[in-house]
Kinemage of the C-alpha trace (Angstrom):
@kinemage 1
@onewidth
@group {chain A} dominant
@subgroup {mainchain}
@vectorlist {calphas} color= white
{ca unk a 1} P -12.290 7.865 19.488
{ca unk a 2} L -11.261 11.435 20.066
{ca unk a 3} L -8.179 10.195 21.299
{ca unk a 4} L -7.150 8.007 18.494
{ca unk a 5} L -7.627 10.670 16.158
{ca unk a 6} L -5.280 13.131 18.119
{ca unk a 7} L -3.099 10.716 17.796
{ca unk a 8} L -3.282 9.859 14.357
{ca unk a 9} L -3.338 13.534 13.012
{ca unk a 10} L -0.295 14.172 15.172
{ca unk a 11} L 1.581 11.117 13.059
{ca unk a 12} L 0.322 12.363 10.220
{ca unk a 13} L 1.645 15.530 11.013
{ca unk a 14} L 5.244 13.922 11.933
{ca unk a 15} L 5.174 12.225 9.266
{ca unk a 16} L 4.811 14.869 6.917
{ca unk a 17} L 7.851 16.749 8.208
{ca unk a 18} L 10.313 13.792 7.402
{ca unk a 19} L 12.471 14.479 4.775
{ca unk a 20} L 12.553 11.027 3.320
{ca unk a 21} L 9.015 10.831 2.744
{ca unk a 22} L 8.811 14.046 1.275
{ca unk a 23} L 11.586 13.086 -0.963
{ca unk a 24} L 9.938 9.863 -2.120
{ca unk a 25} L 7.137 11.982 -3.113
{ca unk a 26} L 9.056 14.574 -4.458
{ca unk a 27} L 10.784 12.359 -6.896
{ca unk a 28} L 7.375 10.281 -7.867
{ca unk a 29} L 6.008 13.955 -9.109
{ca unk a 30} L 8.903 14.480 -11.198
{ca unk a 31} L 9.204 11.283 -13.400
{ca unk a 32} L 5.432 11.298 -13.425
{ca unk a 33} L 5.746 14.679 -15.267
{ca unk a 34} L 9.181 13.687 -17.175
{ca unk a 35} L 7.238 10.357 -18.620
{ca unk a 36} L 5.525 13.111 -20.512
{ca unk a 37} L 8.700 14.032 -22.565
{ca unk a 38} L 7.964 10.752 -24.622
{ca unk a 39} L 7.949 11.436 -28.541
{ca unk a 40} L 8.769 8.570 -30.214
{ca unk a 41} L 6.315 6.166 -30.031
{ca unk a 42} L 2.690 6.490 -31.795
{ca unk a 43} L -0.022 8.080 -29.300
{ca unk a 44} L -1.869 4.578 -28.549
{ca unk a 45} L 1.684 3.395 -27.585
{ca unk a 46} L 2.627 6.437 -25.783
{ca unk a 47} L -0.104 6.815 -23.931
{ca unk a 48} L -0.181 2.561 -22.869
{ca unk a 49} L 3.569 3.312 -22.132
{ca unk a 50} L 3.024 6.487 -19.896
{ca unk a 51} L -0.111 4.625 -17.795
{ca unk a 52} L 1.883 1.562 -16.949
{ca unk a 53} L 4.912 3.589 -16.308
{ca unk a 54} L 2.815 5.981 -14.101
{ca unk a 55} L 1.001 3.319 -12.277
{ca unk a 56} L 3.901 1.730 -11.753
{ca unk a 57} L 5.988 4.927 -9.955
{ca unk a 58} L 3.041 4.983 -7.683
{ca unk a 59} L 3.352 2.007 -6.683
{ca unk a 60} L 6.473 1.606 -6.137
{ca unk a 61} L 6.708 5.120 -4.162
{ca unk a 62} L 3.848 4.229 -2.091
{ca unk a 63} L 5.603 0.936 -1.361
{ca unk a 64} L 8.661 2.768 -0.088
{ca unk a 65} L 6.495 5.430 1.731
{ca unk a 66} L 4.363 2.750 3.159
{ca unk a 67} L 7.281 0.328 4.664
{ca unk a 68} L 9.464 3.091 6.069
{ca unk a 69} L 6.583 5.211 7.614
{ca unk a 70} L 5.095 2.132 9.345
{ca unk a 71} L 8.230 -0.045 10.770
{ca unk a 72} L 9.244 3.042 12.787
{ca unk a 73} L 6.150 4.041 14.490
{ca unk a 74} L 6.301 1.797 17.326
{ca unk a 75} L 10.110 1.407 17.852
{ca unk a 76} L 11.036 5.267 17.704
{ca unk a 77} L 7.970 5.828 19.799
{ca unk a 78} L 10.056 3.498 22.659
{ca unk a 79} L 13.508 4.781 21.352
{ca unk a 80} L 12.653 8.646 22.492
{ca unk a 81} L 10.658 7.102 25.470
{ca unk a 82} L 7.533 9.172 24.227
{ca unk a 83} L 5.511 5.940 24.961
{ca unk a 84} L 5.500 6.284 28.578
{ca unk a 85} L 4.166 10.049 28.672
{ca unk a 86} L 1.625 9.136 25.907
{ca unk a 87} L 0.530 5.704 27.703
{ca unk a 88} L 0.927 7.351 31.274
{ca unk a 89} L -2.405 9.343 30.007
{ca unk a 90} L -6.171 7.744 29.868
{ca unk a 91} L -4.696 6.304 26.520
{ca unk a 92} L -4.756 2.436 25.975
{ca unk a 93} L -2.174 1.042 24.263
{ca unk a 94} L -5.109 -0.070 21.458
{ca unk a 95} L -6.021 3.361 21.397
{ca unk a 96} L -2.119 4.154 20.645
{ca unk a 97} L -1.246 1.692 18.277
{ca unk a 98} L -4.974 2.205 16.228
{ca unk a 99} L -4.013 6.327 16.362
{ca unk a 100} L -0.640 5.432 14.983
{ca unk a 101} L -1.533 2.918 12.385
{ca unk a 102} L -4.698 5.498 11.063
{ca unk a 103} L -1.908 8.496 10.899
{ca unk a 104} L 0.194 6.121 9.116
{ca unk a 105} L -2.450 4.970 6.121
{ca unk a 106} L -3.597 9.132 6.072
{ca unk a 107} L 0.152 9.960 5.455
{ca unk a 108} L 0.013 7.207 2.744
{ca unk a 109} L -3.228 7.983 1.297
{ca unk a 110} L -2.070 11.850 1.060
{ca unk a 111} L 1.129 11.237 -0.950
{ca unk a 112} L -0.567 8.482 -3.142
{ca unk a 113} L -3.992 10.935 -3.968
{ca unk a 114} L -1.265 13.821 -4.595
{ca unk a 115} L 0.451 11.622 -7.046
{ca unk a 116} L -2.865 9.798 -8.361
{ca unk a 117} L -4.548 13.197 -9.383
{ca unk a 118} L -1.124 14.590 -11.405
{ca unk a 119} L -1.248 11.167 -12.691
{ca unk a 120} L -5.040 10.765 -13.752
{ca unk a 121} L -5.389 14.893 -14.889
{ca unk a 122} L -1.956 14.933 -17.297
{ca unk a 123} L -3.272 11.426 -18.863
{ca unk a 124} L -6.680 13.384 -19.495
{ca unk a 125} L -4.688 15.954 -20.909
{ca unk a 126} L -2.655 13.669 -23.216
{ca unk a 127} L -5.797 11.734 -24.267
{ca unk a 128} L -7.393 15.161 -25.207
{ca unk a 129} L -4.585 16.153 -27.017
{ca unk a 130} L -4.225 12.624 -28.917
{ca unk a 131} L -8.107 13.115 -29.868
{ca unk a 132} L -8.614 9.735 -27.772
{ca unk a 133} L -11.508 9.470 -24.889
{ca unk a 134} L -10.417 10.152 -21.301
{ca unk a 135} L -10.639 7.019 -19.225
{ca unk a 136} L -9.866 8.894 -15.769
{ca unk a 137} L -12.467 6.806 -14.076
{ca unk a 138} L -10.528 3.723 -14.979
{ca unk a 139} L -7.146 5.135 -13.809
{ca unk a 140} L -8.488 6.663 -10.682
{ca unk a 141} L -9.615 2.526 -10.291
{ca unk a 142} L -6.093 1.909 -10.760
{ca unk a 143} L -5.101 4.667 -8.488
{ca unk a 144} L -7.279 3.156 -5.385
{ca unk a 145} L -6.358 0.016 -5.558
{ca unk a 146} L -2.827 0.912 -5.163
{ca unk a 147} L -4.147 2.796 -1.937
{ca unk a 148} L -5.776 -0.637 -0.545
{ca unk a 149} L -3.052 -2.629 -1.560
{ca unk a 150} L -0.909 0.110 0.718
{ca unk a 151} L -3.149 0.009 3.879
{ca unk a 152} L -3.107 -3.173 3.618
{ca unk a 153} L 0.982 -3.484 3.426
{ca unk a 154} L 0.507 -0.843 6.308
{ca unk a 155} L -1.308 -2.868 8.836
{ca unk a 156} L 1.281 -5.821 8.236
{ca unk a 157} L 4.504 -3.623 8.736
{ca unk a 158} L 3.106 -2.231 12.093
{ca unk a 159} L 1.989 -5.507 13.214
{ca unk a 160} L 5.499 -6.719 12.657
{ca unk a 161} L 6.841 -3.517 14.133
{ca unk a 162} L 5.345 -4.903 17.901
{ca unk a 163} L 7.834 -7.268 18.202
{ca unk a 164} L 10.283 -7.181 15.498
{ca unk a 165} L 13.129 -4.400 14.941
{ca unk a 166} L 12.658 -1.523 12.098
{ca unk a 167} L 15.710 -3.355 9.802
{ca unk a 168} L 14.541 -7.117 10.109
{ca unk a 169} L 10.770 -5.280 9.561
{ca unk a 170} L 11.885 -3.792 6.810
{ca unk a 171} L 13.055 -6.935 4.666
{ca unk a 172} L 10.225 -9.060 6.258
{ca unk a 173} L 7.677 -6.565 4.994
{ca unk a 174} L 9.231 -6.450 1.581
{ca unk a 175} L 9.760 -10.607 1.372
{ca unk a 176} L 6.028 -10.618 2.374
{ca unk a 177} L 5.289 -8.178 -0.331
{ca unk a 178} L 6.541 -10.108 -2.793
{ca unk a 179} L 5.081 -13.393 -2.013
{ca unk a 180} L 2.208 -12.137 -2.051
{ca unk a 181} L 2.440 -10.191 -5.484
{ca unk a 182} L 2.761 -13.746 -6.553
{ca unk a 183} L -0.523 -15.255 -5.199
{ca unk a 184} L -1.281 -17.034 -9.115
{ca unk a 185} L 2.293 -18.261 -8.951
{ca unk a 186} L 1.789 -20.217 -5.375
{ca unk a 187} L -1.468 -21.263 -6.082
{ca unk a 188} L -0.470 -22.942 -9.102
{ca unk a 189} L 2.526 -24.471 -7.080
{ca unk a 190} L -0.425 -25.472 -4.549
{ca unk a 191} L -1.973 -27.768 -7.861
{ca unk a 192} L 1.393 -29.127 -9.220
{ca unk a 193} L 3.174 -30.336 -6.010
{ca unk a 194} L 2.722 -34.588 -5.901
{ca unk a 195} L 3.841 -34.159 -2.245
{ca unk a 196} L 0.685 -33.412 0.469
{ca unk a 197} L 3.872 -31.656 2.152
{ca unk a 198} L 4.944 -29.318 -0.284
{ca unk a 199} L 1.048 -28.646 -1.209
{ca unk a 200} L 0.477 -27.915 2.193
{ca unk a 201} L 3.032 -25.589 2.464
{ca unk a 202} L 2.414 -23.212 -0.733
{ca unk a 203} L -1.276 -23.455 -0.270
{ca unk a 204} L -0.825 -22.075 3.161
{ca unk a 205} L 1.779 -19.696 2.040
{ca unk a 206} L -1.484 -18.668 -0.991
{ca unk a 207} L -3.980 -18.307 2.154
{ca unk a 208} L -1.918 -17.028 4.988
{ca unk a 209} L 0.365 -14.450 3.515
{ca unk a 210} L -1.367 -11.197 2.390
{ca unk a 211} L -2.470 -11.512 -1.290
{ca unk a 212} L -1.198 -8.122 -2.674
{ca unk a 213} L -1.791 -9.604 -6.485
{ca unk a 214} L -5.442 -9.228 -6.265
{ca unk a 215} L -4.677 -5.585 -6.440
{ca unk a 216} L -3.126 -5.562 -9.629
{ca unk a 217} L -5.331 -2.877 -11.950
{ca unk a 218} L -2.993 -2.857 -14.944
{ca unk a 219} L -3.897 -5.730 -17.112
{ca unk a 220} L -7.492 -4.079 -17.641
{ca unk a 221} L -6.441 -0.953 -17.967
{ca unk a 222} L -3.961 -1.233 -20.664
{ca unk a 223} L -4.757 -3.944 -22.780
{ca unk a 224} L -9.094 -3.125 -22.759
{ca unk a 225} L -9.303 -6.719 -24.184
{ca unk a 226} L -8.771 -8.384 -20.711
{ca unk a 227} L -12.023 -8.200 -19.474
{ca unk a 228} L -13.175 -8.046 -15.940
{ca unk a 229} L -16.207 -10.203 -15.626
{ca unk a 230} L -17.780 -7.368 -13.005
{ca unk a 231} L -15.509 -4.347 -12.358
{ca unk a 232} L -17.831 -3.110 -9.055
{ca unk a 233} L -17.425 -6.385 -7.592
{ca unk a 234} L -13.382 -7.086 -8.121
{ca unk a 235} L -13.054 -3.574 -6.474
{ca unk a 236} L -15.618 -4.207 -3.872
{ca unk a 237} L -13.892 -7.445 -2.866
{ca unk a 238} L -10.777 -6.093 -2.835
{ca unk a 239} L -11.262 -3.553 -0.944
{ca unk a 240} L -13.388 -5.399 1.941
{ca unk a 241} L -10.282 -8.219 1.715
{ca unk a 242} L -7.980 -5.036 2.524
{ca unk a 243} L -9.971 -3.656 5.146
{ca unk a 244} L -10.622 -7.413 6.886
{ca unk a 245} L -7.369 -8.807 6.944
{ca unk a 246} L -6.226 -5.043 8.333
{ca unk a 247} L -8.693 -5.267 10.577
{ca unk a 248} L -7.200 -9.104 12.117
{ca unk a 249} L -3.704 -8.054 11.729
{ca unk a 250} L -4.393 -4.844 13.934
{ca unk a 251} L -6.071 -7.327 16.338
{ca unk a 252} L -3.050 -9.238 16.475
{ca unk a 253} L -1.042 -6.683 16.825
{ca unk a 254} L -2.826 -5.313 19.703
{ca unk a 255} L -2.860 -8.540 21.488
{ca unk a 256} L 0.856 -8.552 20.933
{ca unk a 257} L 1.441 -4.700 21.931
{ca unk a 258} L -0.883 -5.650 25.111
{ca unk a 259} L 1.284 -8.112 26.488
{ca unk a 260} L 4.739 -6.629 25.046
{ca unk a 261} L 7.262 -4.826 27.874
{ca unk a 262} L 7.505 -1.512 27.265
């Protein structure tokens, strides 16, 4: 275990040195602070604005963080031959690819708290301000499951990343993506289709492909009357269906990585 973590806080520490990461973050900060700079709209409707808006730069910078951190683990690992002084140590190639894959998600899970907490404390402020009731709890809600849905997104980019190259990774992770966003959309596809072919095929597109729309905080949070039934529980599932389905496509990525020339 001591191994893996060496090798995940020396990612992590990689990572963090990349300019195009930092960037990403860098420019998440700012419009989180310029959506602030909004003065035209009543304070319900700026403050509904400024939450979807801010969710929404989160996720889309942890998106961008997530996919272009993860395809390149792997293949610039082989590309500067590091692999073979790493792997020429008492280090299994699990013990490699779980190291990289946990420095990946703490990279992730860094620049998404870092943007969460701006996020959740000039909200608070705004609410204050507005003489409305601070709902951080709910927004930090939104904030983590924009950090499963990421280690989640994580996990499939690497386990592409075994056996795929970084630029066909790249637009396979991002296809995937947004399939899954869609999981009510293929479902209901799954009930329409007359054809036991075609329902065949979008159920097991529903089931197979990562469902990244369960993840989806928003609705709840901005309009209060959409109700979730049991708020503990939708986070609690969603975050054991993140860590499972991370867990099998690690697995399979292993058993890939095992067998893979390198």
């Amino acid at each position: 275990m001591n191994t893996v973590l060496v090798i995940a806080g020396n990612t992590i520490s990689e990572a963090m040195r990349r300019k195009i990461l930092l960037a990403f973050l860098m420019v998440g900060l700012a419009v989180i602070v310029f959506m602030f700079a909004f003065s035209t709209f009543s304070a319900r409707q700026e403050l509904t604005l400024i939450k979807g808006m801010g969710l929404g730069i989160i996720s889309l910078a942890g998106l961008f963080i997530s996919v272009i951190l993860s395809i390149y683990l792997i293949p610039t690992e082989l590309e500067r031959r590091t692999i073979y002084t790493i792997l020429s140590k008492p280090v299994t190639r699990s013990q490699f690819l779980l190291g990289k894959y946990l420095g990946a998600i703490g990279t992730v899970a860094i620049n998404i708290l870092a943007m969460g907490l701006l996020f959740v404390a000039a909200v608070a402020v705004k609410q204050v301000m507005a003489g409305q009731p601070v709902d951080a709890g709910e927004l930090l809600k939104g904030v983590l499951m924009t950090l499963m849905q990421m280690i989640l997104l994580c996990s499939l980019s690497v386990f592409l990343s075994v056996f795929t190259p970084p630029l066909i990774n790249f637009f396979g992770t991002l296809s995937l993506f947004i399939i899954g966003s869609m999981s009510a959309v293929t479902y209901d596809l799954a009930k329409s289709q007359t054809s036991n072919v075609a329902k065949a095929f979008f159920t097991g597109i529903h089931y197979i492909v990562p469902n990244f729309g369960n993840f989806t905080f928003t609705n709840p949070l901005l309009n209060p009357e959409v109700q979730v039934v049991n708020p503990t529980l939708f986070l609690v599932q969603n975050c054991i269906y993140a860590v499972v389905y991370s867990a099998v496509l690690l697995i399979l990525a292993v058993l890939v990585f095992d067998r893979k020339e390198v």
